[in-house]
C-alpha positions as CSV (number, residue, x, y, z in Angstrom):
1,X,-21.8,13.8,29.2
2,X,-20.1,16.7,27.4
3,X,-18.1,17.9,30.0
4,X,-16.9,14.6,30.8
5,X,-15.6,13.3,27.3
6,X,-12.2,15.0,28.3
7,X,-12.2,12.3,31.1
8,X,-12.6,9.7,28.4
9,X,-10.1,11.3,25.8
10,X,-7.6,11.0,28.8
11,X,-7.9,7.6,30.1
12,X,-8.0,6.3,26.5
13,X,-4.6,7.7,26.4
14,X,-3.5,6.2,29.4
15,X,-5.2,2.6,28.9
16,X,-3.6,3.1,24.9
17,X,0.1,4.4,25.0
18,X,0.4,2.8,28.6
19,X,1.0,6.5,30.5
20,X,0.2,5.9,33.8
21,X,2.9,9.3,35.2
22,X,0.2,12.6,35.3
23,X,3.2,14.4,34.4
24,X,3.8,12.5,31.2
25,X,0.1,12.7,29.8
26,X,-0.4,16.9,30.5
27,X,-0.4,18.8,27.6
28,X,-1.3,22.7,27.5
29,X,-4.4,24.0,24.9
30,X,-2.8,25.7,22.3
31,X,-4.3,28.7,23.1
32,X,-2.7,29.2,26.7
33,X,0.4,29.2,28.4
34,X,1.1,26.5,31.0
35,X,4.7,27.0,32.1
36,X,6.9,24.7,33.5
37,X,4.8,23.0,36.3
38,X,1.2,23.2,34.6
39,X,-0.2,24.9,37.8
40,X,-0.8,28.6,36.8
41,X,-2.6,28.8,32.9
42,X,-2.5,31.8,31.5
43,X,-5.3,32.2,28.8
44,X,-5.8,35.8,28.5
45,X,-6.5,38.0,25.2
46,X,-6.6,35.5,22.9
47,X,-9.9,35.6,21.5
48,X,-11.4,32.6,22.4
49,X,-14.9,32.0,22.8
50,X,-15.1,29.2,24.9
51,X,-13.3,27.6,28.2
52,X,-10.5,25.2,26.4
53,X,-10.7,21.6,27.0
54,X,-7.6,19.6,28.2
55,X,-6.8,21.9,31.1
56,X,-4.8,20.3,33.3
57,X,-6.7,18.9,36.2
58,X,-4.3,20.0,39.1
59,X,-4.5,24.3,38.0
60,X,-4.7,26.0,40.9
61,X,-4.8,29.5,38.7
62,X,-6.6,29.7,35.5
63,X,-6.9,33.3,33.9
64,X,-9.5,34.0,30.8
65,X,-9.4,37.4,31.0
66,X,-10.2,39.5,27.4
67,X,-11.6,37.3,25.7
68,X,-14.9,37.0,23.8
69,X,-17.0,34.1,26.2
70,X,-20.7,34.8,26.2
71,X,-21.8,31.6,28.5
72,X,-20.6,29.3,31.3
73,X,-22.2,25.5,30.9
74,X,-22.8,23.4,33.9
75,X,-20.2,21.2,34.5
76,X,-17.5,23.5,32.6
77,X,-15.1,23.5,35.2
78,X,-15.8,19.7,37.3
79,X,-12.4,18.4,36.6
80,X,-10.6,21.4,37.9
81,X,-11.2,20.3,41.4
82,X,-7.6,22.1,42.3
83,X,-8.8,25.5,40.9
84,X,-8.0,28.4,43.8
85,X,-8.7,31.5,41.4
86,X,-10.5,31.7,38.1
87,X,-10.4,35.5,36.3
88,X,-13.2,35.5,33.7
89,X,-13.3,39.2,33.6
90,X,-13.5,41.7,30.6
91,X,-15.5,39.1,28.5
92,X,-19.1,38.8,26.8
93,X,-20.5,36.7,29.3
94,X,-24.6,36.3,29.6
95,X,-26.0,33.8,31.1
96,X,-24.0,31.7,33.4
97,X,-26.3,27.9,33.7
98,X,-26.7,26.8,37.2
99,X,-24.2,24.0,38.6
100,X,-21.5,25.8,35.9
101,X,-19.4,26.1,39.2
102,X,-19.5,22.3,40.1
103,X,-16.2,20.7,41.6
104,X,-14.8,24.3,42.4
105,X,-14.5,23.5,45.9
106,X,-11.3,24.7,46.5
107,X,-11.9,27.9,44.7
108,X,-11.2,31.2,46.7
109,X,-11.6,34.4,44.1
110,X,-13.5,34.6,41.3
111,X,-13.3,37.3,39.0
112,X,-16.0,38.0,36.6
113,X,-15.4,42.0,36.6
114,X,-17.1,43.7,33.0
115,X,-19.1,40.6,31.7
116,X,-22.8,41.3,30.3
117,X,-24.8,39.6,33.4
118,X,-28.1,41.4,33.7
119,X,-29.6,39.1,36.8
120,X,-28.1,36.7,39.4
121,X,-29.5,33.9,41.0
122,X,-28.8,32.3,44.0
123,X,-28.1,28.7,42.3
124,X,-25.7,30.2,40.2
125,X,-23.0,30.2,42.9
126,X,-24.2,27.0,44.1
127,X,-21.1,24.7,45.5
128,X,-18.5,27.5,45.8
129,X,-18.9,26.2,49.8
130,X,-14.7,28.2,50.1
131,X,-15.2,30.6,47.7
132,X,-13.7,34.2,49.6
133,X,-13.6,36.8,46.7
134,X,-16.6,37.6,44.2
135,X,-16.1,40.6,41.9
136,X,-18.5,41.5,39.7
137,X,-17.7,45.1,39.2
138,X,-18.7,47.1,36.2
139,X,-22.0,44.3,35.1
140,X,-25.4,45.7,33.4
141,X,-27.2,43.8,36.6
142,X,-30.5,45.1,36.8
143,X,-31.4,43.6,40.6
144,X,-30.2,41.7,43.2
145,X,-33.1,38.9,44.2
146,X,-33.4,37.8,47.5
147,X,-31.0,35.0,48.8
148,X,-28.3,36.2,45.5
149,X,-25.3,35.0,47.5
150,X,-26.8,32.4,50.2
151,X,-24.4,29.6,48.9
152,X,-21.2,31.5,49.8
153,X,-20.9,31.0,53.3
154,X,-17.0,31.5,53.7
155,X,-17.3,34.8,51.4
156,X,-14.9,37.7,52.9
157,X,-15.0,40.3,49.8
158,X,-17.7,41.5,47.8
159,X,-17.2,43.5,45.1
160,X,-20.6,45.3,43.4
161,X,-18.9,48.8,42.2
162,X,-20.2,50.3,39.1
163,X,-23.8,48.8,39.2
164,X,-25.0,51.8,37.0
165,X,-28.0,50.2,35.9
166,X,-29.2,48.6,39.3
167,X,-33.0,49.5,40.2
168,X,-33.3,47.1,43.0
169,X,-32.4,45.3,46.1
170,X,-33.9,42.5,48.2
171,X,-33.6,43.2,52.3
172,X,-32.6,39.3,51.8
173,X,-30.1,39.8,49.0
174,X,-27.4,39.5,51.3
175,X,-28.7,37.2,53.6
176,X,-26.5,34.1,54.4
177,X,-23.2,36.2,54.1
178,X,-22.1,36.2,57.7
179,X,-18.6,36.0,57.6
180,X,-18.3,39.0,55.0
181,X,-15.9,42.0,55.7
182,X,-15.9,44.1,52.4
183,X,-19.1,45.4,50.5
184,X,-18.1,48.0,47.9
185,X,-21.1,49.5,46.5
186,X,-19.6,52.8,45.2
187,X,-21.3,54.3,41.9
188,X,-24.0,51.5,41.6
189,X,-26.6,53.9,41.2
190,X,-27.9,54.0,45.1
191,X,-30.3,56.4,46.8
192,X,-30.8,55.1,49.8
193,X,-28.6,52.1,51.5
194,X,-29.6,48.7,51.0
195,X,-30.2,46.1,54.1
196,X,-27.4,45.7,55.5
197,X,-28.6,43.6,59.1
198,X,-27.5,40.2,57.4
199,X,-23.9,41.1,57.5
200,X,-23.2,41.3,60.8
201,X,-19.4,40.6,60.6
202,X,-18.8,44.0,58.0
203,X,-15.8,45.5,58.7
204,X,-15.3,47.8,55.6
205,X,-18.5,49.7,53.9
206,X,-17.8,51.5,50.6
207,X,-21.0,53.4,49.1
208,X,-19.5,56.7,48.1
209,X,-20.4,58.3,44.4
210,X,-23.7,57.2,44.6
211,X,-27.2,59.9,45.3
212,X,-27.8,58.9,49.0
213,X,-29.1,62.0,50.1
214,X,-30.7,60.6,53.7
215,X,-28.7,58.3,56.5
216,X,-31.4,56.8,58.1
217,X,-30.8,55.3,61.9
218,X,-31.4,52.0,61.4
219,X,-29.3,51.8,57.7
220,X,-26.1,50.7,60.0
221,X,-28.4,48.8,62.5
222,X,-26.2,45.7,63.8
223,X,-22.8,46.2,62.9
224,X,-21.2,46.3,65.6
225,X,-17.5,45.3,63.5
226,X,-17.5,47.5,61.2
227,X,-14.2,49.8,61.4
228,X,-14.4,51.9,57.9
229,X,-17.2,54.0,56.5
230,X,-17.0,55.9,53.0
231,X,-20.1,57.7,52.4
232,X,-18.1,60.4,49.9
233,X,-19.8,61.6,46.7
234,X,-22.7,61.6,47.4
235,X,-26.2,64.0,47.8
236,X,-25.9,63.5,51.4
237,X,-27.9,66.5,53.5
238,X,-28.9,64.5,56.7
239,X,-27.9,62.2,58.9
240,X,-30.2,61.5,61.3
241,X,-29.6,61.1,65.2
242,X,-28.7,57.4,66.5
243,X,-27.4,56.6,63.0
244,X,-24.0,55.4,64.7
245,X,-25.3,54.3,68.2
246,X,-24.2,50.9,66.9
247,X,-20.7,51.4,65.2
248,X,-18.6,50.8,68.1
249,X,-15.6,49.6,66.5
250,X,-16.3,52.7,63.4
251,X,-12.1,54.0,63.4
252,X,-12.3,55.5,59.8
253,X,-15.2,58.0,58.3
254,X,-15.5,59.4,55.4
255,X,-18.2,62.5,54.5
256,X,-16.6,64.6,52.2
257,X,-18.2,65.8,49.1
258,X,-21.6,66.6,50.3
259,X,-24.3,68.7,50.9
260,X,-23.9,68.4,54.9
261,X,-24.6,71.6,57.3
262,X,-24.6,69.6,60.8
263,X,-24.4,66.6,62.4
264,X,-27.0,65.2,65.3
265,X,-25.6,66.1,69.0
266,X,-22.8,63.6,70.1
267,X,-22.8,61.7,66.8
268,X,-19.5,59.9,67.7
269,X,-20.2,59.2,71.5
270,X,-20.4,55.1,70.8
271,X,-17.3,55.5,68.3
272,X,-13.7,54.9,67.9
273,X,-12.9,57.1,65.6
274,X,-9.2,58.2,64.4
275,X,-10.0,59.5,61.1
276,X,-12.6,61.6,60.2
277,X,-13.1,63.0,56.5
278,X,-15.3,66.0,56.5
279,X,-14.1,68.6,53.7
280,X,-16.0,70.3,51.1
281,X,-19.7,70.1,52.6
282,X,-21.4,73.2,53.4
283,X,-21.2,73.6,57.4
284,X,-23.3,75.9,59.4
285,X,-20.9,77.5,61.8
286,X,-23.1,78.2,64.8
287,X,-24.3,76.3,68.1
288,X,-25.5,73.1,66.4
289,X,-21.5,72.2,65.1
290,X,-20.2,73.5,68.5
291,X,-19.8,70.0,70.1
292,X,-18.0,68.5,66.8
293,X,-15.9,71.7,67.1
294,X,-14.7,70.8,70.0
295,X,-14.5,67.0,69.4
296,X,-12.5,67.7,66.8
297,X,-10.4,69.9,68.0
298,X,-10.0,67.5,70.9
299,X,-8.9,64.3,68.4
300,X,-7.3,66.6,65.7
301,X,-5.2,69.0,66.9
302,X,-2.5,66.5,67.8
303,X,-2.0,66.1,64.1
304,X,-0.8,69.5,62.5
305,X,-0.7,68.0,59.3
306,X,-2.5,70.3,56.3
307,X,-4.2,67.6,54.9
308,X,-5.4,66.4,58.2
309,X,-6.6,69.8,59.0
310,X,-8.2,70.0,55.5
311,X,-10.3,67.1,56.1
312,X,-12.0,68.8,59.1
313,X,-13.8,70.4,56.7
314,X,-14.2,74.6,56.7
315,X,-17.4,77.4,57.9
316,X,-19.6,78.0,55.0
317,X,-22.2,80.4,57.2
318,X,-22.3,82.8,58.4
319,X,-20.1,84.8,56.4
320,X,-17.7,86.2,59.2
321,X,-16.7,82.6,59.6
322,X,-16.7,81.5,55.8
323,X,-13.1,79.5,55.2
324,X,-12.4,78.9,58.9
325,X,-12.1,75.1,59.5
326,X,-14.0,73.0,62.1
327,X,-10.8,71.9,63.7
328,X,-9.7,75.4,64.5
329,X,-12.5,77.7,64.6
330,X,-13.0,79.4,68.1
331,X,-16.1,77.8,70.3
332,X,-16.6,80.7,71.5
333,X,-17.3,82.3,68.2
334,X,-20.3,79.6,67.8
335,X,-22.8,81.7,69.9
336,X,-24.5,78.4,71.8
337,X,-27.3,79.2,74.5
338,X,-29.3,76.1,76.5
339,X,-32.1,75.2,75.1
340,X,-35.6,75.9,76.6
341,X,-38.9,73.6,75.7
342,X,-41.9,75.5,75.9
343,X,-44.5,74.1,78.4
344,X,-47.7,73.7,76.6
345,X,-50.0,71.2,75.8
346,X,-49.0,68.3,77.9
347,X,-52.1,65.8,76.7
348,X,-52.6,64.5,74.1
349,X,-55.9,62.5,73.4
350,X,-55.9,59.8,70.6
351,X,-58.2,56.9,69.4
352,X,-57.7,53.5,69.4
353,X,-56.5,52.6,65.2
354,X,-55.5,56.3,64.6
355,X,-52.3,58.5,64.9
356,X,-50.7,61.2,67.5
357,X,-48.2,63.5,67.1
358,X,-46.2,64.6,69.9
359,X,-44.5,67.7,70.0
360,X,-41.5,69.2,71.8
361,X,-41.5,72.9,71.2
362,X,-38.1,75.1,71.2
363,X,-38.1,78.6,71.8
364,X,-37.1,79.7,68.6
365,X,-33.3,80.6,67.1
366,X,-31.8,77.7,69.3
367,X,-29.9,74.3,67.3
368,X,-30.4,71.3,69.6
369,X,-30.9,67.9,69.5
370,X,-34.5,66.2,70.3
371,X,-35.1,62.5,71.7
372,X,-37.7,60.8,73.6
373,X,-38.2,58.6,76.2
374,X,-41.1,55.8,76.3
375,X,-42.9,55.3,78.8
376,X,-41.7,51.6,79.8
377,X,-38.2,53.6,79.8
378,X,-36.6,52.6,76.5
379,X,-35.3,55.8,74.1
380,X,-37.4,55.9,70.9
381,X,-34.8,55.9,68.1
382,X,-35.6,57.1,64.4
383,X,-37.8,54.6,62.3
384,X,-36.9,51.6,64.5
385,X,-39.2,51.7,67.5
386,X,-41.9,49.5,67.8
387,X,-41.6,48.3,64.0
388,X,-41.6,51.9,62.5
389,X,-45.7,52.8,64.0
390,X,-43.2,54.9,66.4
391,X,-41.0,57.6,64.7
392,X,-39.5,60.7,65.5
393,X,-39.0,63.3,62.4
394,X,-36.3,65.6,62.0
395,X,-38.5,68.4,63.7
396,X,-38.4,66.6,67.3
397,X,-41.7,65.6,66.8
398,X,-42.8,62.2,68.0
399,X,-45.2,60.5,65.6
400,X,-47.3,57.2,66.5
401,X,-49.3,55.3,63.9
402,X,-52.0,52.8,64.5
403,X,-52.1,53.8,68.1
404,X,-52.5,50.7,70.5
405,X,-53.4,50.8,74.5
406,X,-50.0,50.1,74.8
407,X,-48.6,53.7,73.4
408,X,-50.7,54.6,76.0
409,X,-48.7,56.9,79.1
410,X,-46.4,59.4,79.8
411,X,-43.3,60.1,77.4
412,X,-40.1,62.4,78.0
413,X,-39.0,65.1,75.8
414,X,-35.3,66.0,76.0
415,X,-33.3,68.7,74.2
416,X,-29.7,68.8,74.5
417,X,-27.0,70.6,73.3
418,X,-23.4,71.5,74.2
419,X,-24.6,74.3,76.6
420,X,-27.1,72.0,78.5
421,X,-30.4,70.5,78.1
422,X,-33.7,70.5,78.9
423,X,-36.7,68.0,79.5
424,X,-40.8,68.3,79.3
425,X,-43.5,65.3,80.0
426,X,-46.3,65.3,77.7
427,X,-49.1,62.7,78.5
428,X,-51.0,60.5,75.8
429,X,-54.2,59.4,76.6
430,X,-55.7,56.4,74.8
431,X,-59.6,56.5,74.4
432,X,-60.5,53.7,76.6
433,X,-57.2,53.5,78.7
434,X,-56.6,53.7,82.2
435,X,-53.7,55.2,83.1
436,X,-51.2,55.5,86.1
437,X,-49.7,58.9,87.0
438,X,-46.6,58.0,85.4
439,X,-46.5,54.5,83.8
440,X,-47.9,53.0,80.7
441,X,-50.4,50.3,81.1
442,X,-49.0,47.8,78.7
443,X,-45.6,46.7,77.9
444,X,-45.2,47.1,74.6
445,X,-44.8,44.6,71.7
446,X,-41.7,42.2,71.4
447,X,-39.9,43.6,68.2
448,X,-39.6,39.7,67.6
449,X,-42.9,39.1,66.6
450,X,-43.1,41.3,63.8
451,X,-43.0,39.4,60.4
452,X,-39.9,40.7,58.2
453,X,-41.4,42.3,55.0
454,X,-40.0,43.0,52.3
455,X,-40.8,45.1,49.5
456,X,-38.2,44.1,46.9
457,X,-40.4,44.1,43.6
458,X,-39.6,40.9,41.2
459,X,-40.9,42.8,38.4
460,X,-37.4,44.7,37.6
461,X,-35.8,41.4,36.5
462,X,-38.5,39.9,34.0
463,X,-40.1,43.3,32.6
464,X,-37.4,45.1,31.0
465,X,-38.2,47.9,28.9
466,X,-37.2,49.4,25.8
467,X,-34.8,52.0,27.3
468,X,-33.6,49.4,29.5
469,X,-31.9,47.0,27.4
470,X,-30.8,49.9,25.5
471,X,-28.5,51.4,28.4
472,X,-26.9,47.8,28.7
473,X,-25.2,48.5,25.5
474,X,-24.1,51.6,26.4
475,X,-20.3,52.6,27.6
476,X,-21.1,55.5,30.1
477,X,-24.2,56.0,32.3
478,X,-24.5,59.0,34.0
479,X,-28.1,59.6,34.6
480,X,-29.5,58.5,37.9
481,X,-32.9,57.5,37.1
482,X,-33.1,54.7,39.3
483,X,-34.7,55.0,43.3
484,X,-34.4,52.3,45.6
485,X,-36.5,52.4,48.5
486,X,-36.0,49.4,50.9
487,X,-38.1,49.2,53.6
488,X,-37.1,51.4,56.9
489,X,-38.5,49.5,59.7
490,X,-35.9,47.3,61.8
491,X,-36.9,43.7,62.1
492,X,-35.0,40.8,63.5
493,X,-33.8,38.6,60.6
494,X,-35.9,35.4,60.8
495,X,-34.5,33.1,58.2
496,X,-30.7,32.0,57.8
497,X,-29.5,31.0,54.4
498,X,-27.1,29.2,55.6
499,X,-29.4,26.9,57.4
500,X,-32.3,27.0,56.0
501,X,-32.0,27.1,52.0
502,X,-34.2,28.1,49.7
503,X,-37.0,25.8,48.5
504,X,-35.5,25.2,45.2
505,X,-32.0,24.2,46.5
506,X,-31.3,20.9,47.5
507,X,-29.3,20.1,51.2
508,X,-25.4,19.7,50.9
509,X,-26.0,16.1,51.4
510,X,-28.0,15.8,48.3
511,X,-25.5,17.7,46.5
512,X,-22.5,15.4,47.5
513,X,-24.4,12.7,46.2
514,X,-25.0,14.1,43.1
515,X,-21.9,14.9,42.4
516,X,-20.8,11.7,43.9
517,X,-22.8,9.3,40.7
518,X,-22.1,11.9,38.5
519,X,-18.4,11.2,39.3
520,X,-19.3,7.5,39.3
521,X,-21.2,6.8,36.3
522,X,-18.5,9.2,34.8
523,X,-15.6,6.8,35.7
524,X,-17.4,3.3,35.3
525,X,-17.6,4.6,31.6
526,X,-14.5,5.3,31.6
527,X,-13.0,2.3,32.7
528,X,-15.7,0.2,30.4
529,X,-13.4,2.1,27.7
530,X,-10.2,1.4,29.0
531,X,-10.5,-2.2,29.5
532,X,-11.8,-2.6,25.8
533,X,-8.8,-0.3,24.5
534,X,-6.4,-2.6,26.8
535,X,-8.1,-5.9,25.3
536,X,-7.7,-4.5,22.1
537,X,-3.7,-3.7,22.4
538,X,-3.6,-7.1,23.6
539,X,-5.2,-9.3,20.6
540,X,-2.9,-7.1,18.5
541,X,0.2,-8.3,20.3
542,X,-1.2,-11.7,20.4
543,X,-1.5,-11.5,16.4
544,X,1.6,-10.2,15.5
545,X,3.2,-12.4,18.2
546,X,1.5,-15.4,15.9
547,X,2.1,-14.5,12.7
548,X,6.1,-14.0,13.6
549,X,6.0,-17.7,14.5
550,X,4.8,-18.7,11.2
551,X,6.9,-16.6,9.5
552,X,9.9,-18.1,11.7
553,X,8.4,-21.8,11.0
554,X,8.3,-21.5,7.2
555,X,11.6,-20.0,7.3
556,X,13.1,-23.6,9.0
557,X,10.9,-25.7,6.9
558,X,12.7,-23.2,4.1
559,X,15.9,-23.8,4.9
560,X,15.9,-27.6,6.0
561,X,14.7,-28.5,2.4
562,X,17.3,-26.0,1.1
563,X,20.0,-28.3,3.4
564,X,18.4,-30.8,2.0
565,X,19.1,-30.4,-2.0
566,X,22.4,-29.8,-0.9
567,X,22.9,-32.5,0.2
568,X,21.7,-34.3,-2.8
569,X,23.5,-32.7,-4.8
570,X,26.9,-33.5,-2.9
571,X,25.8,-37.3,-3.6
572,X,25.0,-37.0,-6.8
573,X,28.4,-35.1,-7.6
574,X,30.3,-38.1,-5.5
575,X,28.5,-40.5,-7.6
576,X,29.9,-39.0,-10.7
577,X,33.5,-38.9,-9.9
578,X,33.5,-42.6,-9.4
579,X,31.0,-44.1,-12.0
580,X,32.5,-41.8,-15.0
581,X,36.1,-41.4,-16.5
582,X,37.1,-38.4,-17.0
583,X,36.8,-36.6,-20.8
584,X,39.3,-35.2,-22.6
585,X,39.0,-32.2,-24.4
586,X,40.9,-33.4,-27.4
587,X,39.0,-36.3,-27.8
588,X,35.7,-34.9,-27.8
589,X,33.6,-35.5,-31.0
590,X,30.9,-32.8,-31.6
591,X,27.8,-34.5,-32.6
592,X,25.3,-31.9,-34.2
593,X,22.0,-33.9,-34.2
594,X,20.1,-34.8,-31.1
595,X,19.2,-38.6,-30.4
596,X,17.0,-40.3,-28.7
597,X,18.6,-43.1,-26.1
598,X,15.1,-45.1,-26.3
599,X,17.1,-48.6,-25.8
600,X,18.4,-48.2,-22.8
601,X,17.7,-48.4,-19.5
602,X,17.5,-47.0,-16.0
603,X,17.2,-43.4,-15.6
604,X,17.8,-42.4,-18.8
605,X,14.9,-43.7,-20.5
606,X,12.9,-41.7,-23.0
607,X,15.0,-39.0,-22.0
608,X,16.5,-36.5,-24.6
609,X,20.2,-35.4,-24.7
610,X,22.2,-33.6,-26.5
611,X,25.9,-34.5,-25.2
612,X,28.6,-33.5,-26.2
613,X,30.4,-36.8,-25.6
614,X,28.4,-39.9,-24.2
615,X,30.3,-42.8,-22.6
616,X,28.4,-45.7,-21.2
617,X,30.2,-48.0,-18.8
């Protein structure tokens, strides 16, 4: 009812002083300026503590920016059903109730940049159905709970930079946000990337100044759109092979500012890169660089600009090549031989419930690039095959967990590099299996089947400790304390936010009908109001309409008896003229004492005089 009595205050006015022109009624809070046509309110560093009431109700931009709000009510903004951008940033806020948002339909950025939220729950974005910008850069936020943003379908831009204080992230955190673009994640306190599968319409990834040290290949499973990478900053040392056998849109990479000595064989086969960022990281000038060497100089040279040249990055080792960049080094200077597998042990015997390790052995002092083939004839990528049980490790080395008689067969070893490759069978036998010479018996498991997990732990938003709340008040955090470690292994998504909501949400239908009685019963009241204003206004005309008439009846009555005495009076003085002679002064004889005329008759009886002269005819 609160956030409705400005409805009242309004159509009191209008029912009252008879302003029925929208123009005629605005007025702009005294703290704000409104301009000429009331549509962009400016309320910005003035010290206010709390949204101002009598906004006008067709804003399309209001701006609170700097100021010292600490909470956002439900309802706060219901009228302002015009609203397109709201800037809250730079204030005190806390706690933000759910349904705060209602009748924001229309609304497309909001701005809440440097406030004090700590948490964020799904409901507290509830009903921003357009909404296309959300910053909330530089916020104390400790986590981000599964299904944060699953009421912002239409969202474009995400904004999470400066998250110093994060600890964790749900794998469903950004489920539901389908048609984003943006994520900027840089300096938020990362170690390892966050789930990213949900956002499958990403163009633009930002997660540079953060301690990622580890890309792992199924980090950037999915996106297919995305066209800019920005991995800068960071502790990176490894990026592991089939990381970007996914990115085939990926025009713009950036991997500068790290701790990077190679990259995995044909890293940007699937690509369309234009723009590659790969200065000040520590490369290791030999075989295992020789095919970027070449790709670079192949997309680079073109472009003899310095800075372009700088970003190819420059030799660290061995010495003779320290300073030389990537881009112009010679190949031949990179010393690259084929590789050779050494032919030993080609069984391998494992039980039913344990684990095998495969192994593809190099003849030593030779940089190449390992991958396997499955026996069904699918390549076993890094932590994705099979729901993570199959996994090959930076060493070549093929590693199966809880071993099924499925992973029973005959796998493919191959080692390539630019100089040429090489390939070995090794053979795993299954106690209890029966196998082909050169097939698997089983097919193996539909990746569908496996149940998403996820290991985001609840207990970093409720138990806060000492040091914790602590940092919140602090102005600069520089100690990265914080590891998050979602889970690796690459599941289908099996729940849409946008479909399906959560449990405690309600369907859009029920919320248009809530918001459809709460409009309702807001306006009945309203009108209850006016009409007894309007009846009001009315008896008061009818009163003053009244007592006008009496006033203008005694006034005849007034003067009629007024005409009246004159009248009289003109008789009486004809009367006179006629009946009495006229006196002359001369003759006049004072007479001193006062008589009584008691003898006579008419209308002087028992009347006292005191004439002058007295003639009686």
């Amino acid at each position: 009812m609160a956030a409705l009595e400005p409805v009242f205050l309004e159509l009191l006015v209008v029912a009252v002083f008879g302003c029925f022109v929208p123009m005629m009624c605005v007025t702009c809070p005294k703290q704000c300026d409104c301009g000429q046509s009331f549509t962009q309110i400016n309320c910005s560093s003035r010290g206010i503590t709390d949204v101002p009431r009598g906004i006008y109700e067709n804003t399309s931009e209001l701006l609170l920016k700097a100021n010292a709000i600490e909470s956002l009510k439900r309802d706060q903004f219901l009228r302002l059903r015009q609203l397109e951008r709201l800037d809250l940033s730079e204030n005190a806020i806390m706690t933000i109730q759910e349904g705060a948002f209602n009748g924001l339909y229309r609304l497309q950025i909001l701005n809440l940049r440097r406030n004090r939220l700590r948490s964020l729950q799904g409901g507290m974005f509830r009903y921003l159905t357009n909404l296309r910008e959300l910053r909330l850069q530089g916020n104390p936020i400790i986590c981000l709970e599964a299904y944060t943003f699953s009421h912002l379908p239409s969202l474009r831009k995400l904004d999470l930079r400066e998250l110093r204080q994060l600890k964790a992230i749900s794998r469903n955190a950004f489920n539901g946000l389908t048609a984003l673009v943006s994520l900027t994640m840089s300096d938020s306190n990362l170690r390892r990337l966050p789930y990213l599968q949900h956002v499958t319409s990403l163009q633009d990834l930002d997660v540079s100044r953060n301690s990622i040290s580890v890309l792992n290949a199924n980090n950037l499973q999915g996106l297919v759109k995305l066209t800019k990478l920005v991995l800068s900053y960071n502790h990176l040392s490894s990026v592991e092979q089939d990381s970007f056998d996914d990115l085939f849109s990926l025009s713009e990479l950036d991997l500068s500012y790290n701790n990077i000595t190679s990259l995995p064989f044909r890293l940007f086969r699937d690509t369309s890169l234009v723009k590659v960022s790969l200065q000040r990281n520590p490369w290791n000038c030999t075989c295992v660089v020789h095919w970027l060497a070449r790709w670079l100089q192949q997309h680079v040279r073109n472009d003899t600009s310095l800075l372009q040249l700088q970003r190819c990055g420059g030799c660290f080792s061995p010495v003779d090549l320290r300073g030389r960049l990537l881009c112009d080094v010679p190949l031949s200077s990179l010393k690259c031989k084929r590789p050779h597998i050494q032919k030993v042990h080609p069984t391998v015997n494992a039980t039913l419930g344990g684990n095998a390790a495969l192994q593809c052995e190099l003849s030593p002092g030779v940089e190449t690039a390992i991958s396997w083939i499955t026996p069904d004839g699918s390549k076993a990528k890094r932590s994705s095959f099979r729901g993570g049980r199959v996994k090959v490790i930076n060493d070549g080395t093929l590693n199966i967990s809880r071993v099924t008689m499925s992973d029973a067969g005959v796998y493919r070893c191959m080692a390539t590099n630019d100089a040429g490759f090489d390939n070995f069978y090794k053979i795993l036998n299954v106690t209890g299996s029966i196998l082909p010479e050169f097939a698997a018996t089983q097919v193996p498991i539909n990746l569908d089947d496996i149940p998403e997990v996820d290991d985001f732990d609840p207990s970093y938003c409720t138990n806060l400790r000492d040091e914790d709340v602590f940092l919140l008040n602090r102005t600069q955090y520089t100690q990265r304390d914080v590891n998050l470690e979602p889970d690796d292994r690459r599941v289908n998504p099996t729940v849409d936010a946008t479909k399906i909501p959560p449990m405690d949400s309600p369907t859009q239908k029920d919320q248009d009908q809530d918001t459809f009685m709460t409009l309702y019963k807001g306006y009945l009241i309203a009108a209850l109001v006016a009409a007894v204003s309007l009846g009001t206004l009315l008896w008061i005309l009818v009163c003053a309409v009244m007592k006008c008439s009496k006033e203008r009846n005694r006034d005849d009555r007034k003067n009629k008896r007024l005409a009246k005495l004159k009248k009289e009076e003109a008789s009486e003085s004809r009367f006179n003229v006629s009946c009495v002679k006229s006196i002359d002064p001369e003759e006049t004889v004072e007479i001193p004492d006062v008589y009584t005329v008691s003898k006579l008759t008419g209308i002087f009886e028992d009347m006292t005089v005191n004439p002058a002269t007295e003639t009686i005819v």
